[in-house]
C-alpha positions as CSV (number, residue, x, y, z in Angstrom):
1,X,-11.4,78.8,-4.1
2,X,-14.6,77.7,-6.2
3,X,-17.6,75.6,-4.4
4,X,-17.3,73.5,-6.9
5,X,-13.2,72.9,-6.9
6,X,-14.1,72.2,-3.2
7,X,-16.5,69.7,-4.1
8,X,-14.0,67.9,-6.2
9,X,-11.3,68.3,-3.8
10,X,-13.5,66.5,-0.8
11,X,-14.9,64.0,-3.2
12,X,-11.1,63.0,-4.1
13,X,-10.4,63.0,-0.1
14,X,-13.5,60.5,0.4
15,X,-12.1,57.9,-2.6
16,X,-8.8,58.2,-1.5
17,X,-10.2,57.4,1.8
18,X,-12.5,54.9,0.8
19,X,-9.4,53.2,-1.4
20,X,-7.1,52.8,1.5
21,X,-9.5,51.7,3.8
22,X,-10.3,48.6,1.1
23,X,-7.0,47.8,0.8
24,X,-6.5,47.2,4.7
25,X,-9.8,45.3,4.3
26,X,-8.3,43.2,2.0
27,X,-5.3,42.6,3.9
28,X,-7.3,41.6,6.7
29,X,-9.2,39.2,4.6
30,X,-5.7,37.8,3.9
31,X,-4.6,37.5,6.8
32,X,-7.8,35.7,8.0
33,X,-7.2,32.7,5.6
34,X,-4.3,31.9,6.9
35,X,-4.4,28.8,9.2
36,X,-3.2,27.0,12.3
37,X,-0.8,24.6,10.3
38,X,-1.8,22.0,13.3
39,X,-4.9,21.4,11.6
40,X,-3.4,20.1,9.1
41,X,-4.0,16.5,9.7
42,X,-5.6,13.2,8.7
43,X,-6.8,10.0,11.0
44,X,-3.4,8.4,11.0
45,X,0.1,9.3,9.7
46,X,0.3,5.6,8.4
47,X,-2.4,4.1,6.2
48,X,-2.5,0.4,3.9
49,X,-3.7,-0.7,1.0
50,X,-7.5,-2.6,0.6
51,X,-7.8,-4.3,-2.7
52,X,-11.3,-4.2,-3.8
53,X,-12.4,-1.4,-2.6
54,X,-12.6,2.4,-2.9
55,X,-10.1,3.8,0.4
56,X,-9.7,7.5,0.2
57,X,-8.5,9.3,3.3
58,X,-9.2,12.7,3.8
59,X,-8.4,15.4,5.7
60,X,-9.7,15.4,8.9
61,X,-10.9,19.2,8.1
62,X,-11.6,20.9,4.9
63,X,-9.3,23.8,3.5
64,X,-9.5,26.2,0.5
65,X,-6.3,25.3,-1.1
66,X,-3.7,23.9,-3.1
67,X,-2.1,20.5,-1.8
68,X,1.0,19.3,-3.2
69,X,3.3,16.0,-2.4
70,X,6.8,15.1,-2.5
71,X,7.8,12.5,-3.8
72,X,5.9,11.7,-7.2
73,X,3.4,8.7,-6.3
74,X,0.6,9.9,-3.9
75,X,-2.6,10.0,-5.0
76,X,-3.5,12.9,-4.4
77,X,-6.3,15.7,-4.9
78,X,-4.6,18.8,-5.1
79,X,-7.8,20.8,-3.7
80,X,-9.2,18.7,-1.5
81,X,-6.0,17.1,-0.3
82,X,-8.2,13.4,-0.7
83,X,-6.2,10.2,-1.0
84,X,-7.0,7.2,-3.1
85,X,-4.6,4.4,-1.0
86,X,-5.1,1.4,-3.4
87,X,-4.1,4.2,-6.3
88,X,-0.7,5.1,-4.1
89,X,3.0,3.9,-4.6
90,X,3.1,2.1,-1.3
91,X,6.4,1.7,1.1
92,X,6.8,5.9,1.0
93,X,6.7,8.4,3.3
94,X,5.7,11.6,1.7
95,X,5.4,15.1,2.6
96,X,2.2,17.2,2.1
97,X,2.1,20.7,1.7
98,X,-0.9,23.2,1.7
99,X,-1.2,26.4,1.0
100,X,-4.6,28.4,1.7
101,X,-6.2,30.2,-0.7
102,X,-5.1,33.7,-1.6
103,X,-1.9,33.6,1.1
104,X,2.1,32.6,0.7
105,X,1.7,30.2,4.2
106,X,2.8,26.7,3.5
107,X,1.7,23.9,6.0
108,X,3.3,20.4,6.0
109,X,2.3,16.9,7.1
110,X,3.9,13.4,6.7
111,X,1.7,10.3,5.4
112,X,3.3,7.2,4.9
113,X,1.5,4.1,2.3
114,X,2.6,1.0,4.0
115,X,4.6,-1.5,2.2
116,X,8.4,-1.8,1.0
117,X,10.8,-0.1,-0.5
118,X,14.5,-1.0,-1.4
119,X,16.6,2.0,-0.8
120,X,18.8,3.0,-4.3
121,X,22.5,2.2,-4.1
122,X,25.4,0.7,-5.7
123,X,26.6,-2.9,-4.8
124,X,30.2,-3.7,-5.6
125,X,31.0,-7.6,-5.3
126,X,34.6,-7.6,-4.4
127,X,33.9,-4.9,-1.7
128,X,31.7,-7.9,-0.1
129,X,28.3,-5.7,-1.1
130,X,26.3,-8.7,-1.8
131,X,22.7,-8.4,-0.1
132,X,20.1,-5.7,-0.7
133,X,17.0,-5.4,1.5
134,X,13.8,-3.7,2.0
135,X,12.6,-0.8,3.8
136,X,9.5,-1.3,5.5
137,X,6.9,1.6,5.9
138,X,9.8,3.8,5.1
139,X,11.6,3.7,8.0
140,X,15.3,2.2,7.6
141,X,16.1,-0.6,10.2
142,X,12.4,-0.8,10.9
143,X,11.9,-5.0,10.9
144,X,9.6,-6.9,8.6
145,X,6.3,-7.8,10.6
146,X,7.3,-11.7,9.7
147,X,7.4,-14.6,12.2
148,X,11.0,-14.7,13.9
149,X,11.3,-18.5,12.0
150,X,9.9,-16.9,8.2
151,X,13.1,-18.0,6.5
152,X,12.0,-21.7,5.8
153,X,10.6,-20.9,2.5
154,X,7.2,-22.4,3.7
155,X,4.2,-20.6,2.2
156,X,2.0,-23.0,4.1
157,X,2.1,-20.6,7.0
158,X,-0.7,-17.8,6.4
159,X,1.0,-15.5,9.1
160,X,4.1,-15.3,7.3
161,X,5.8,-12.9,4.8
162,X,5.3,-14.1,1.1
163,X,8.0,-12.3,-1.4
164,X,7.8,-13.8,-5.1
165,X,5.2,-16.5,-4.0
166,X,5.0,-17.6,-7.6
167,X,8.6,-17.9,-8.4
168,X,8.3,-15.2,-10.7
169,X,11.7,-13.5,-10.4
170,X,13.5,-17.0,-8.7
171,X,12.7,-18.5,-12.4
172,X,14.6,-15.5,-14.1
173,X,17.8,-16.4,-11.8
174,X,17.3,-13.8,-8.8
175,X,18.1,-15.1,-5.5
176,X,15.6,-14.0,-3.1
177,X,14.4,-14.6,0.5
178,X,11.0,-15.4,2.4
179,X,11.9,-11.6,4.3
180,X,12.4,-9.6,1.1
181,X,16.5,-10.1,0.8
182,X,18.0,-10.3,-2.5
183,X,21.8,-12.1,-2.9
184,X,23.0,-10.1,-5.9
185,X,26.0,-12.1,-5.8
186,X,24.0,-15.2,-6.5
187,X,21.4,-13.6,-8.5
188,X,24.6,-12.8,-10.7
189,X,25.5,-16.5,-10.8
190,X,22.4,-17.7,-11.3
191,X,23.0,-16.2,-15.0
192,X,20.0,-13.4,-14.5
193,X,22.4,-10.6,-16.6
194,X,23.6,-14.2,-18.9
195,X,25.9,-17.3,-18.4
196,X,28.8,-14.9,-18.8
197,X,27.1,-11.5,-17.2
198,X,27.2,-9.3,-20.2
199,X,28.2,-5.8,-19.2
200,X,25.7,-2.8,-19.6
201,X,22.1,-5.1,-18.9
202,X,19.5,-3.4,-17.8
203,X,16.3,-5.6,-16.4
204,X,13.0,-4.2,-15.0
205,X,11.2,-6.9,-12.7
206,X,7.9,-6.7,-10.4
207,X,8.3,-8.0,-7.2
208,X,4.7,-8.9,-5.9
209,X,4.9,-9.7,-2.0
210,X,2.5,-10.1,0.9
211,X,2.9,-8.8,4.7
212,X,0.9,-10.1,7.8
213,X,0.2,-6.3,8.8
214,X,-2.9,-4.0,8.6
215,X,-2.8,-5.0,5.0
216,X,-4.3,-8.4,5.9
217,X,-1.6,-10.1,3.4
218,X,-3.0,-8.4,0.1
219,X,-1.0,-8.7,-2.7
220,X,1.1,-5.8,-3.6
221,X,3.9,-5.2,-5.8
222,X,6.8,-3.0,-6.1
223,X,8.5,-2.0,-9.5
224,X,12.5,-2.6,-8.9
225,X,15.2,-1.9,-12.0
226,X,18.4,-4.2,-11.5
227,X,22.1,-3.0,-13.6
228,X,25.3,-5.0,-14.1
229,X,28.1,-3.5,-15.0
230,X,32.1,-5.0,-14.8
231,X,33.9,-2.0,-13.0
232,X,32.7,1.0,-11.5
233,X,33.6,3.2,-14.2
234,X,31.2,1.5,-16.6
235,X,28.4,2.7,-14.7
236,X,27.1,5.7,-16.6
237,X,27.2,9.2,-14.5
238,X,23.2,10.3,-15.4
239,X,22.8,6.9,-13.6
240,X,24.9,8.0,-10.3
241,X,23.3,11.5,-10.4
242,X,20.2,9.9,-11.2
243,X,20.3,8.1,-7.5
244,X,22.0,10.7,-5.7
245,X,18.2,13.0,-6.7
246,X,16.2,10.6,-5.2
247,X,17.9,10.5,-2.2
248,X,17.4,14.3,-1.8
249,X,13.3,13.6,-2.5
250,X,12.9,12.2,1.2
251,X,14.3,10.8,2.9
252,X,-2.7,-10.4,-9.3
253,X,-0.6,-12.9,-9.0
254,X,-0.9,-15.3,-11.5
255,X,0.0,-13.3,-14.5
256,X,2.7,-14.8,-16.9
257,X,5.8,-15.4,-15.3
258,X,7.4,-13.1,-18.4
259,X,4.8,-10.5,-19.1
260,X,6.4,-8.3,-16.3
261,X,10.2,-8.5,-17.4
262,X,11.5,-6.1,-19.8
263,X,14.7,-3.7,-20.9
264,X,13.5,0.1,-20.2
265,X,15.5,3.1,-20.9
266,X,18.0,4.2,-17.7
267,X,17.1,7.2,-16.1
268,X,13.8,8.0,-14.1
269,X,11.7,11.3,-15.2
270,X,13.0,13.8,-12.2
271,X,11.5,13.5,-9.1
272,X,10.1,9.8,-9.5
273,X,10.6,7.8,-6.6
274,X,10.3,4.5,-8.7
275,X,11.2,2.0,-9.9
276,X,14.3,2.0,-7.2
277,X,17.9,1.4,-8.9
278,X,20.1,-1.7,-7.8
279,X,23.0,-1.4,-9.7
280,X,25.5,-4.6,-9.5
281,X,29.7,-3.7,-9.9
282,X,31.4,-6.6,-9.6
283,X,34.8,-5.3,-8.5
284,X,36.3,-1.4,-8.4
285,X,38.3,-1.8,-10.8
């Protein structure tokens, strides 16, 4: 065998070498930026809104990454996992996940945007299904902080709850309590969905309330979309399927009494937590 052939062969043995020993390297490396997924974490699990002001939370520790949220309506950074509150849907819970740079690990947290929510569902009338009422912080069952006497109507008292303070929806017909509680079966009397409810109708409202909790009574709002229909076989299926998805995501004043009531199309983009579907039946059959 040739000098020089040796030569070749050892130089070939010293980049295979030196190749092998880069790739371990390199596994190492990405091994190292995988984290302890209990780090993963902000200053509370719960936070509310502070109109006026910029509130971002963030992480209480910084990560290379990508961050991504379930359901749609966090405001989110997707790198640096930063939340704008104010810019959030409020009344969610939502799950966070992270996964560091250049691995597969996935880390999760919860955060929840204070407020309320009203749970998608389908009221039949003749099946005595004739309240709907909210969800507060996200947790079903959890009470309204309101005083044990807030169903007076008195928005004298500053430590109550204040739900459609400006008559808003109550002049459009809906029938709704100081605590949040709609009567669809007055609301349907009232003549909201017409004198003689005309089957099919579709109305978007905004329901702007105030809580005496950590939100110090600011006004929020919530985007709600209410359906009549005659019989349950009028409601369309894309509208059924439509609510059972969103059950699989997770578990100023003052304007115009008008400008926030309109007749939108029926189905949410997939994945949108909002506006939440009340749809009316009144009877099976």
């Amino acid at each position: 065998m040739s000098n020089s052939y040796r030569l070749l062969s050892i130089l070939g043995f010293l980049f295979l070498g030196t190749f092998l020993v880069s790739c371990f390297e390199d596994d190492d490396d990405l091994e190292g930026l995988e984290i302890d997924c209990a780090e993963l974490a902000y200053a509370d699990t719960i936070f509310y809104i502070r109109p006026g002001q910029n509130y971002i939370e963030s992480p209480l520790k910084s990560f290379q990454g990508t961050f991504t949220v379930v359901p749609d309506g966090l405001a989110i950074d997707s790198s640096t996992g930063a939340i704008d509150v104010n810019s959030s849907e409020t009344g969610l819970k939502y799950k966070i996940s992270f996964t560091p740079e250049g691995t597969e690990q996935v880390c999760e947290t919860y955060i929840t945007i204070g407020g309320v929510n009203y749970l998608d569902g389908v009221y039949i009338l003749s099946q005595n299904q004739l309240t709907v009422a909210p969800v507060y912080n996200g947790v079903p069952g959890l009470a309204l902080p309101c005083p044990e006497d807030d169903d007076d109507d008195d928005d004298d008292d500053d430590s109550s709850c204040k739900f459609d303070g400006d008559d808003i929806l109550k002049d459009l017909g809906f029938e709704i309590s100081s605590k949040g509680e709609f009567d669809l079966k007055k609301t349907v009397e009232n003549g909201t969905f017409g004198v003689v409810p005309i089957n099919g109708t579709i109305l978007d409202v905004d329901l702007f309330y105030q809580l005496p909790d950590l939100s110090a009574l600011a006004i929020n709002k919530i985007p709600l979309r209410f359906f009549y229909y005659n019989k349950l076989s009028d409601v369309p299926k894309e509208v059924l399927a439509d609510i059972e998805e969103k059950r699989k995501l997770i578990n100023e004043s003052g304007v115009d009494k008008y400008s926030n009531f309109r007749i939108q199309e029926t189905v949410r983009p997939a994945g949108k937590p909002r506006p939440p579907y009340v749809v009316i039946v009144a009877s099976l059959e």
